[in-house]
N, CA, C and O atoms as a GROMACS GRO file, in nm:
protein
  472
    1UNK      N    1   9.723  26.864  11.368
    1UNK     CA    2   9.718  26.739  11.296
    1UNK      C    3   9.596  26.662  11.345
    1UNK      O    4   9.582  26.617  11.459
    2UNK      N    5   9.500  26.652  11.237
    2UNK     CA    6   9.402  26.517  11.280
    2UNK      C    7   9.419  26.395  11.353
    2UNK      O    8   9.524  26.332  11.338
    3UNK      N    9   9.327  26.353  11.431
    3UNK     CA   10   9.346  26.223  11.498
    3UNK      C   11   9.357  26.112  11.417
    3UNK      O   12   9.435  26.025  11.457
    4UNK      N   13   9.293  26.090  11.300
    4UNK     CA   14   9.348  25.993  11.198
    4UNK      C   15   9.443  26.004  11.144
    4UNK      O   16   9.480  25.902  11.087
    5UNK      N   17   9.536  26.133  11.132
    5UNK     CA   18   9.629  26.142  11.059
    5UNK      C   19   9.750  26.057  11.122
    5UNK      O   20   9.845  25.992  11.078
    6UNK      N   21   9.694  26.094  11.264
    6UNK     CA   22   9.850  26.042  11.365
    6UNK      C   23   9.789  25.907  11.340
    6UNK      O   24   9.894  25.846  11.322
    7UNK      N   25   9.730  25.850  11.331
    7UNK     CA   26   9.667  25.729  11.333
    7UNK      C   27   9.732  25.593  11.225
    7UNK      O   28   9.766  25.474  11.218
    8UNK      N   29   9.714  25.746  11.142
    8UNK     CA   30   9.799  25.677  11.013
    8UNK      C   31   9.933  25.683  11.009
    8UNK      O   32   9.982  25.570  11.016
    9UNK      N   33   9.998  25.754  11.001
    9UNK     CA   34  10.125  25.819  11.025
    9UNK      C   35  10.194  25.691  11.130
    9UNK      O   36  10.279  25.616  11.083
   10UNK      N   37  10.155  25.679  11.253
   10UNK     CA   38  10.151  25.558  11.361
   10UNK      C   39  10.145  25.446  11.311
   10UNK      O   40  10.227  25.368  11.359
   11UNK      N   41  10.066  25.396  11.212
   11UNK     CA   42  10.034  25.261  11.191
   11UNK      C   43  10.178  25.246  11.091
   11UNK      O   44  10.247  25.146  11.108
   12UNK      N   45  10.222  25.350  10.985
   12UNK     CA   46  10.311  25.345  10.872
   12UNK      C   47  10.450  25.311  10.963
   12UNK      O   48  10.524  25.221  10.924
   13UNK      N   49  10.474  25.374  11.061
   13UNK     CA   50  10.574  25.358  11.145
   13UNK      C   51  10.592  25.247  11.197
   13UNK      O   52  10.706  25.201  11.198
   14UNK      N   53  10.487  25.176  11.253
   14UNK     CA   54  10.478  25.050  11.310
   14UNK      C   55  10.534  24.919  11.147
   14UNK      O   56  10.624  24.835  11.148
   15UNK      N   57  10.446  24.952  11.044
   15UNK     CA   58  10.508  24.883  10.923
   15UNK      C   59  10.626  24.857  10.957
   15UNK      O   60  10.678  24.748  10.983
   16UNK      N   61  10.690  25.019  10.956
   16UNK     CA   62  10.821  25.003  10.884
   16UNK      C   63  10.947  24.924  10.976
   16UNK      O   64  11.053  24.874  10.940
   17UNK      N   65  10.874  24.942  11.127
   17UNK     CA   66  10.966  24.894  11.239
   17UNK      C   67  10.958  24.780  11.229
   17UNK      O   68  11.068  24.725  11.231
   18UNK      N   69  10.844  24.690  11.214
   18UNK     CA   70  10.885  24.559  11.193
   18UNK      C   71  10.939  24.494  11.096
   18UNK      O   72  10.962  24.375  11.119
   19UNK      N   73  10.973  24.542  10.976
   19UNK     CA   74  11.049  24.535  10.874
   19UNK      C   75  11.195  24.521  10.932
   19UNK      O   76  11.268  24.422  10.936
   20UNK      N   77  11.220  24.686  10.986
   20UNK     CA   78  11.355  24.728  11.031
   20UNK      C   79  11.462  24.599  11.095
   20UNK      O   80  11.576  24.555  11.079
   21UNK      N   81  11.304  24.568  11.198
   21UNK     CA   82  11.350  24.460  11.373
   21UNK      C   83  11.412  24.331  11.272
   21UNK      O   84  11.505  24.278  11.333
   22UNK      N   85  11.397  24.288  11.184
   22UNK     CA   86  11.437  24.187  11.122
   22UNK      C   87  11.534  24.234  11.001
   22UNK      O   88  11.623  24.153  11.024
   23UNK      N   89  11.570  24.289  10.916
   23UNK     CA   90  11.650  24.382  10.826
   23UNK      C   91  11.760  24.460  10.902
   23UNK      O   92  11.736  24.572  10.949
   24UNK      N   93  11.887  24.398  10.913
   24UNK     CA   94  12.023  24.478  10.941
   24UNK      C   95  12.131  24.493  10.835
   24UNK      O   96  12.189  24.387  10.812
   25UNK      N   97  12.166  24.579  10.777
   25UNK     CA   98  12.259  24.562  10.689
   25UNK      C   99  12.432  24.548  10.775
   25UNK      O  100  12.482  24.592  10.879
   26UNK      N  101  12.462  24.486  10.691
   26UNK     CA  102  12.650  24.460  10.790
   26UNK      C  103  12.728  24.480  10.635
   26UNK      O  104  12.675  24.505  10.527
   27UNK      N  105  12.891  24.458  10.671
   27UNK     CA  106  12.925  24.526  10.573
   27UNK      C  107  12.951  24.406  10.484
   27UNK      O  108  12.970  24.438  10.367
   28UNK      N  109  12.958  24.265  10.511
   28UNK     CA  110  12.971  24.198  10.402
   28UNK      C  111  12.832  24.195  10.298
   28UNK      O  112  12.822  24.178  10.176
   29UNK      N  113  12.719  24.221  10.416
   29UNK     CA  114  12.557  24.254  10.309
   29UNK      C  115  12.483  24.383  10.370
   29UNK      O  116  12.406  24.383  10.466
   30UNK      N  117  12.523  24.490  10.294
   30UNK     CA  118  12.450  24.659  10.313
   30UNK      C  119  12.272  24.626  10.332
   30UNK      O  120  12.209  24.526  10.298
   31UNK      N  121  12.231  24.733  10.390
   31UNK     CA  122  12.095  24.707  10.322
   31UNK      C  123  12.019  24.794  10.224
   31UNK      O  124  12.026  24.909  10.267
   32UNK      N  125  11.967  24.792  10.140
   32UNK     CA  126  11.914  24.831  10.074
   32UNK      C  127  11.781  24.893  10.088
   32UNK      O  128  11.676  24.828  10.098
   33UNK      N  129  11.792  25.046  10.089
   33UNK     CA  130  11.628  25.091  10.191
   33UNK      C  131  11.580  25.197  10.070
   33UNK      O  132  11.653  25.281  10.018
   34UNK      N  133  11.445  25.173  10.038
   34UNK     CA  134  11.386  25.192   9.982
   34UNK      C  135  11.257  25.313   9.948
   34UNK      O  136  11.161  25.247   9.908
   35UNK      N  137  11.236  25.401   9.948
   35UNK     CA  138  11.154  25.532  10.000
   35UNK      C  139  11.082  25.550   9.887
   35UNK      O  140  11.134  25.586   9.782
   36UNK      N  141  10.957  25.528   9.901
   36UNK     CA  142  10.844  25.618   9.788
   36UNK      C  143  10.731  25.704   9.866
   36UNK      O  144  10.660  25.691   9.966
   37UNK      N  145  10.758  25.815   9.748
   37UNK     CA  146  10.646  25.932   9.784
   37UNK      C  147  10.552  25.932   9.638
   37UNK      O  148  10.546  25.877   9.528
   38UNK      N  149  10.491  26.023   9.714
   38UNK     CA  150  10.386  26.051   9.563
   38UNK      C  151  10.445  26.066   9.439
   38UNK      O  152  10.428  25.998   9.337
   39UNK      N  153  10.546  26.200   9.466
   39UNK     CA  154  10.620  26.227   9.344
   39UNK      C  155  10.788  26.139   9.265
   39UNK      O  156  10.824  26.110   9.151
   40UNK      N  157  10.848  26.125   9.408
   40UNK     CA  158  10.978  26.046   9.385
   40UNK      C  159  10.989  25.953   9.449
   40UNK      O  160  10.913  25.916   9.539
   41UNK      N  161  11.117  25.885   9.399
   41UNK     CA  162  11.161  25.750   9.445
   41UNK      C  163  11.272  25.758   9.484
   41UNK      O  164  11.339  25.849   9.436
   42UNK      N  165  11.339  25.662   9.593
   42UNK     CA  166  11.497  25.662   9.621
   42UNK      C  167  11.531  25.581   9.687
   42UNK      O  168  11.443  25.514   9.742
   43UNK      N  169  11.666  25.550   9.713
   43UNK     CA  170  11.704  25.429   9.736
   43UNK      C  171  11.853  25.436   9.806
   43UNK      O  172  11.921  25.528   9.762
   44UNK      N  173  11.920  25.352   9.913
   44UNK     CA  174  12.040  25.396   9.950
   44UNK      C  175  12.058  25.247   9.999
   44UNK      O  176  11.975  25.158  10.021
   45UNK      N  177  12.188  25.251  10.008
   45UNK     CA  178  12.245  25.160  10.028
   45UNK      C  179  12.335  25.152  10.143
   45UNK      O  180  12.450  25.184  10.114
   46UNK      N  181  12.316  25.120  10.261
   46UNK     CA  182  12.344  25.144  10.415
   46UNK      C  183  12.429  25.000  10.481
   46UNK      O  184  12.403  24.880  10.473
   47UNK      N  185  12.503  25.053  10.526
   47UNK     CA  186  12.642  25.022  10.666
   47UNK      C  187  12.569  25.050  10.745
   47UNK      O  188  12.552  25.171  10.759
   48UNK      N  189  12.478  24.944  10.846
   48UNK     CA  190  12.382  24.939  10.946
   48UNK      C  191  12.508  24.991  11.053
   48UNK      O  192  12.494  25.092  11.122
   49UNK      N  193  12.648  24.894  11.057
   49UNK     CA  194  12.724  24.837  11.159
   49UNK      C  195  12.866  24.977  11.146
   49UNK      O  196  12.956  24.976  11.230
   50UNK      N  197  12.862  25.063  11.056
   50UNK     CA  198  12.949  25.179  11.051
   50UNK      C  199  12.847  25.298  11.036
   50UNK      O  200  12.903  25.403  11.065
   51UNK      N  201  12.728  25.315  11.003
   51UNK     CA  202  12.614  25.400  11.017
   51UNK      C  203  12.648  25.531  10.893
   51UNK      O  204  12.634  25.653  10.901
   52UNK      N  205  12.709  25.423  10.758
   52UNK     CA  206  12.722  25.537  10.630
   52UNK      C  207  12.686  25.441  10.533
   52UNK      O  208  12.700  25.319  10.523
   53UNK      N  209  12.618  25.560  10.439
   53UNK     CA  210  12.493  25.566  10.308
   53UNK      C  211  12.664  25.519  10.204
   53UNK      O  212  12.757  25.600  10.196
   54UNK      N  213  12.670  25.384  10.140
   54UNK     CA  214  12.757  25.319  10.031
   54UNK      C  215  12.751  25.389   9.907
   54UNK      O  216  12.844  25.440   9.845
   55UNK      N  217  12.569  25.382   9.866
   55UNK     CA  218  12.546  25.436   9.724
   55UNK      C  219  12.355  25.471   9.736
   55UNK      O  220  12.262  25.415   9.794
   56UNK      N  221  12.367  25.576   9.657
   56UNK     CA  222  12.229  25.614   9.698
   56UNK      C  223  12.195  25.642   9.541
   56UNK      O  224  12.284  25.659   9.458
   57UNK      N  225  12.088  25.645   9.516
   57UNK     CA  226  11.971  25.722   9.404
   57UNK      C  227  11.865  25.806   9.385
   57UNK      O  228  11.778  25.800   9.471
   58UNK      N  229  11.854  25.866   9.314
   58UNK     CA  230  11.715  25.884   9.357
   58UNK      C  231  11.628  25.961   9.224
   58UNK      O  232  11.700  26.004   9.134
   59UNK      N  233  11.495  25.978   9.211
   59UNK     CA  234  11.468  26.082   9.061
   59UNK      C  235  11.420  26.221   9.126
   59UNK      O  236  11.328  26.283   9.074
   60UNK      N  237  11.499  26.280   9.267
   60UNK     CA  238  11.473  26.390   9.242
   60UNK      C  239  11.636  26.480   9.195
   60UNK      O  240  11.750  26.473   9.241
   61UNK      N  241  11.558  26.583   9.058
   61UNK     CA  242  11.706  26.644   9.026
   61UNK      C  243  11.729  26.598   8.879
   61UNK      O  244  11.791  26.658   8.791
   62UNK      N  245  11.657  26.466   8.873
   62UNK     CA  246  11.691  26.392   8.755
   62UNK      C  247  11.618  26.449   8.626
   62UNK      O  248  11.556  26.554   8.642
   63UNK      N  249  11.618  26.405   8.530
   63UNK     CA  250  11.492  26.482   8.414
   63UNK      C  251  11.435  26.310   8.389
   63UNK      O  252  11.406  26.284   8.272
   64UNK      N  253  11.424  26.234   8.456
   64UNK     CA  254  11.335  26.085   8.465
   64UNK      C  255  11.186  26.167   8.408
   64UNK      O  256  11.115  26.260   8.446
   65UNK      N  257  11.188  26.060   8.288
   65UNK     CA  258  10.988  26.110   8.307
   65UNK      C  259  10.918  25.960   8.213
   65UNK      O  260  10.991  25.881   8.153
   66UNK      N  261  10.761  25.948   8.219
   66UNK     CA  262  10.722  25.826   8.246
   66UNK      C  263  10.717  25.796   8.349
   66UNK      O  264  10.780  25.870   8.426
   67UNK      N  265  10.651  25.688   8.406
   67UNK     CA  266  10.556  25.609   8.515
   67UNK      C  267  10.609  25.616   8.608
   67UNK      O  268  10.732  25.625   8.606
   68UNK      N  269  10.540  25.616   8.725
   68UNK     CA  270  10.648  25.585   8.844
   68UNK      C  271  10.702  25.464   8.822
   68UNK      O  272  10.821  25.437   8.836
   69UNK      N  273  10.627  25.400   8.792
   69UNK     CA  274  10.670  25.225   8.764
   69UNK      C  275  10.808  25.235   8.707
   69UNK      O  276  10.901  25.163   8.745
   70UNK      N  277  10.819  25.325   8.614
   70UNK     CA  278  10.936  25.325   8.518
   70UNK      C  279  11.042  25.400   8.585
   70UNK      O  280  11.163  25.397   8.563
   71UNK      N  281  10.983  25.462   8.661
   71UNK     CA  282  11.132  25.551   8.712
   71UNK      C  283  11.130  25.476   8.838
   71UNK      O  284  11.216  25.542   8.896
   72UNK      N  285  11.100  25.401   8.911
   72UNK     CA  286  11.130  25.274   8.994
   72UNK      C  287  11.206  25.191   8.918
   72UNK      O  288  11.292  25.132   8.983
   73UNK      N  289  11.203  25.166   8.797
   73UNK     CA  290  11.264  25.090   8.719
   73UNK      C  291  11.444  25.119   8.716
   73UNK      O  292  11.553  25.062   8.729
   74UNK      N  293  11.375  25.261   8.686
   74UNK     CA  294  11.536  25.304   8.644
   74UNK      C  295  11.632  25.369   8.789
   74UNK      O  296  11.749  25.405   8.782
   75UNK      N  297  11.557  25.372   8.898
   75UNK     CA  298  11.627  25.404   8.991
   75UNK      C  299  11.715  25.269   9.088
   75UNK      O  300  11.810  25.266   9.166
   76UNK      N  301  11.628  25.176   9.031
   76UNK     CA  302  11.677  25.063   9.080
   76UNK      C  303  11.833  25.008   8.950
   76UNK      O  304  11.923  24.925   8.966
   77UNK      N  305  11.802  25.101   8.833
   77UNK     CA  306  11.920  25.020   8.786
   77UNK      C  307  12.066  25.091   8.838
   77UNK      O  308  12.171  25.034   8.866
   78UNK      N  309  12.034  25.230   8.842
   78UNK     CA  310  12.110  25.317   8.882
   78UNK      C  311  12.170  25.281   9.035
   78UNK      O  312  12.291  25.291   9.049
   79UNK      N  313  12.082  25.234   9.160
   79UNK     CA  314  12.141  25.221   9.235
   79UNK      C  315  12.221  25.077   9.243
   79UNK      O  316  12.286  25.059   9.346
   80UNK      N  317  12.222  24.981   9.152
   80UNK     CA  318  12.296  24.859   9.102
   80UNK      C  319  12.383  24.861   9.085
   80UNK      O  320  12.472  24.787   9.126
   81UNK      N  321  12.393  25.010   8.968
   81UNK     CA  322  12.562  25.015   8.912
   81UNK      C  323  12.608  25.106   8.981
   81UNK      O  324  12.713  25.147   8.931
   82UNK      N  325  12.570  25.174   9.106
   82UNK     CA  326  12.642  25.244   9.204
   82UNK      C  327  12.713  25.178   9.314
   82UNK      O  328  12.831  25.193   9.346
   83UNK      N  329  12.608  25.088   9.376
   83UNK     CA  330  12.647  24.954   9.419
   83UNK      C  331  12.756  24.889   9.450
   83UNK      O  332  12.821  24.878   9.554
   84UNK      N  333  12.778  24.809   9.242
   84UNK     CA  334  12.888  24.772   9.200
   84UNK      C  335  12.989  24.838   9.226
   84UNK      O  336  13.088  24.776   9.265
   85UNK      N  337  12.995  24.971   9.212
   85UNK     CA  338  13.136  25.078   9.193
   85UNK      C  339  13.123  25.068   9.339
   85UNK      O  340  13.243  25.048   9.360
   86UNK      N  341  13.083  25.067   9.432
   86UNK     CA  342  13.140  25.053   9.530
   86UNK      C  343  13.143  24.948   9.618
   86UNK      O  344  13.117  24.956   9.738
   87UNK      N  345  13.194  24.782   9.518
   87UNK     CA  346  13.255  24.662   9.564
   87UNK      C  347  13.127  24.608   9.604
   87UNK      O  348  13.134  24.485   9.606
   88UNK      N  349  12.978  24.666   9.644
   88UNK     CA  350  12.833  24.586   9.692
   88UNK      C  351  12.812  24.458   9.600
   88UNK      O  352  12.811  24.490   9.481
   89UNK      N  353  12.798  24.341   9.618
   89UNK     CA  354  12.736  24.237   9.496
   89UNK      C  355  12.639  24.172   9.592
   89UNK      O  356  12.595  24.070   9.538
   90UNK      N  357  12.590  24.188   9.709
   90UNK     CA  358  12.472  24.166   9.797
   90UNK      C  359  12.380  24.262   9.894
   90UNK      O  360  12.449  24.327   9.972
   91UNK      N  361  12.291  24.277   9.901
   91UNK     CA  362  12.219  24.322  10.006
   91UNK      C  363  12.055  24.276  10.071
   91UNK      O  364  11.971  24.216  10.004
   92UNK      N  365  12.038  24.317  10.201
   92UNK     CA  366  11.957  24.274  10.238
   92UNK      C  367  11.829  24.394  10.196
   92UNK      O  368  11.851  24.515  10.189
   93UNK      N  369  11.729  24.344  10.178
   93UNK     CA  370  11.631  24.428  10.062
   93UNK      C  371  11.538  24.496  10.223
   93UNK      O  372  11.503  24.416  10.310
   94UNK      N  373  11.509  24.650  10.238
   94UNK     CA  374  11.458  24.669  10.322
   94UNK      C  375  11.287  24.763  10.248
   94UNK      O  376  11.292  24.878  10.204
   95UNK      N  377  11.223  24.722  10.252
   95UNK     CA  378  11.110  24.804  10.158
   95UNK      C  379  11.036  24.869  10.274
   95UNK      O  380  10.915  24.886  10.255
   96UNK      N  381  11.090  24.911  10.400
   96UNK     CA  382  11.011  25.027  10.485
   96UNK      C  383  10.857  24.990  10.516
   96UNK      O  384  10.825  24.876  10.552
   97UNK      N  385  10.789  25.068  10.503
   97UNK     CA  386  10.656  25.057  10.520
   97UNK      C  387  10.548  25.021  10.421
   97UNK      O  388  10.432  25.047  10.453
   98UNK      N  389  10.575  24.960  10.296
   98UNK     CA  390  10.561  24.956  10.161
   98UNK      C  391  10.538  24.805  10.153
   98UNK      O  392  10.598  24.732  10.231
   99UNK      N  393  10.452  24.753  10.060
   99UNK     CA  394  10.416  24.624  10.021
   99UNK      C  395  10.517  24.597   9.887
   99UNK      O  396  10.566  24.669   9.800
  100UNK      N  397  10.520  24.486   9.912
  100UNK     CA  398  10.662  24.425   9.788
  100UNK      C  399  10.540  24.404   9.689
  100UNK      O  400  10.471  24.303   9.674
  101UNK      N  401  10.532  24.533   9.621
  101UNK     CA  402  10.424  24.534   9.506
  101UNK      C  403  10.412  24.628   9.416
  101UNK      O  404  10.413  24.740   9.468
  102UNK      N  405  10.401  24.629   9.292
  102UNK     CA  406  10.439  24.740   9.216
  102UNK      C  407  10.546  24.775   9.180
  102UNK      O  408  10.623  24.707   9.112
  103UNK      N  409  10.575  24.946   9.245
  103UNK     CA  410  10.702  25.023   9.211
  103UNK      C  411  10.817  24.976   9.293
  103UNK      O  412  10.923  24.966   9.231
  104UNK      N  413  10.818  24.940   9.438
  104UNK     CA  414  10.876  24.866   9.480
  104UNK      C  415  10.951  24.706   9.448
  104UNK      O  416  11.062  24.668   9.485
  105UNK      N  417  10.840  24.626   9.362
  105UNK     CA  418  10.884  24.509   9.348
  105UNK      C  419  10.955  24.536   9.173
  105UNK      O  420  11.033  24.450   9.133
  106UNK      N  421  10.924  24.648   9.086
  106UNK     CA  422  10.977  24.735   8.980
  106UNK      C  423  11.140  24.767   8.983
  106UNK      O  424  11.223  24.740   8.896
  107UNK      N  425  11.160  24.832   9.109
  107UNK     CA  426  11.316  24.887   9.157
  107UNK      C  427  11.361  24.711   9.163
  107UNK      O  428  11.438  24.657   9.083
  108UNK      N  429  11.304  24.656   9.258
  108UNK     CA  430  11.377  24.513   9.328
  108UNK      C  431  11.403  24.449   9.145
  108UNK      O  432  11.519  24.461   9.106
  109UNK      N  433  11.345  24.412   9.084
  109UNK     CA  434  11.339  24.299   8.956
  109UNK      C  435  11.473  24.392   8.869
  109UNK      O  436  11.556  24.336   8.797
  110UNK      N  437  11.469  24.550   8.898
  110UNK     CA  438  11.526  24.670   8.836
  110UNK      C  439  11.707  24.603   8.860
  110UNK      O  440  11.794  24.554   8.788
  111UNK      N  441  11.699  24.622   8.932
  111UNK     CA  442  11.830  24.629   9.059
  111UNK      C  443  11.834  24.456   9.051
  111UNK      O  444  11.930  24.465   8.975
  112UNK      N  445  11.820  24.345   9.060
  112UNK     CA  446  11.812  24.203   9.033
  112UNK      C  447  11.894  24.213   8.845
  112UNK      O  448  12.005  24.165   8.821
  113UNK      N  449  11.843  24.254   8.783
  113UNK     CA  450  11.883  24.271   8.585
  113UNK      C  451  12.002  24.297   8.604
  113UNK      O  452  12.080  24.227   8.540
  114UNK      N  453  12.072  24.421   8.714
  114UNK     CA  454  12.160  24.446   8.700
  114UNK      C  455  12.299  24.390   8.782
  114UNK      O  456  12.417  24.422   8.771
  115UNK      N  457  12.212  24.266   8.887
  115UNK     CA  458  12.340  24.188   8.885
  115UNK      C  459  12.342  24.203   9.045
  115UNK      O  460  12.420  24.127   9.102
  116UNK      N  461  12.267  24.290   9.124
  116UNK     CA  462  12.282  24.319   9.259
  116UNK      C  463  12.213  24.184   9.324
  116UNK      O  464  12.121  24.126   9.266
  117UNK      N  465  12.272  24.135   9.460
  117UNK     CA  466  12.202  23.986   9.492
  117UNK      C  467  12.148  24.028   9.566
  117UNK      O  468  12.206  24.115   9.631
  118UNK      N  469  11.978  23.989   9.611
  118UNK     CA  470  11.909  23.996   9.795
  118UNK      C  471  11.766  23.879   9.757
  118UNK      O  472  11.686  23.848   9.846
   0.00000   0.00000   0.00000
């Protein structure tokens, strides 16, 4: 592995920890954690304080096609009404190493339509 790679790789980690250090999900508010790659998107919905995944999503598996934007869109509605079915109507929004911009802020507005609070 390149010395910039760890460099980078290091710096993404550091993002995401200071996100984390402030973002706890408990069970009256899960948190909501958020993962983008090049190709897919996903999303889970976490018991910081019992250490189990509530409701998760994601577009791999799926036949989703159109934008990432759009399948941020739709993964965020999906993990809303998974959510719901399992009693969630709050969470604390955790976006990892990721800027609240775009496909990210796409899922969040996604998941907001459908009624989920953070």
């Amino acid at each position: 592995m390149s010395k910039s790679l760890k460099l980078k790789l290091a710096a993404r980690a550091q993002r995401a920890g200071r996100v984390r250090s402030i973002v706890r999900g408990t069970e009256q508010r899960p948190r909501l954690s958020v993962n983008v790659s090049a190709r897919h998107i996903s999303a889970q919905v976490i018991d910081d304080t019992t250490h189990r995944t509530l409701a998760a999503a994601t577009t791999i598996g799926s036949k989703q096609t159109g934008t990432m934007t759009e399948k941020a869109a739709w993964v965020g509605g999906e993990i809303a009404k998974k959510a719901k079915a399992a009693k969630v109507k709050a969470v604390a929004f955790d976006r990892g190493s990721k800027l609240y911009h775009g496909r990210v802020k796409a899922l969040a507005d996604a998941a907001r339509e459908q009624g989920l609070e953070f």
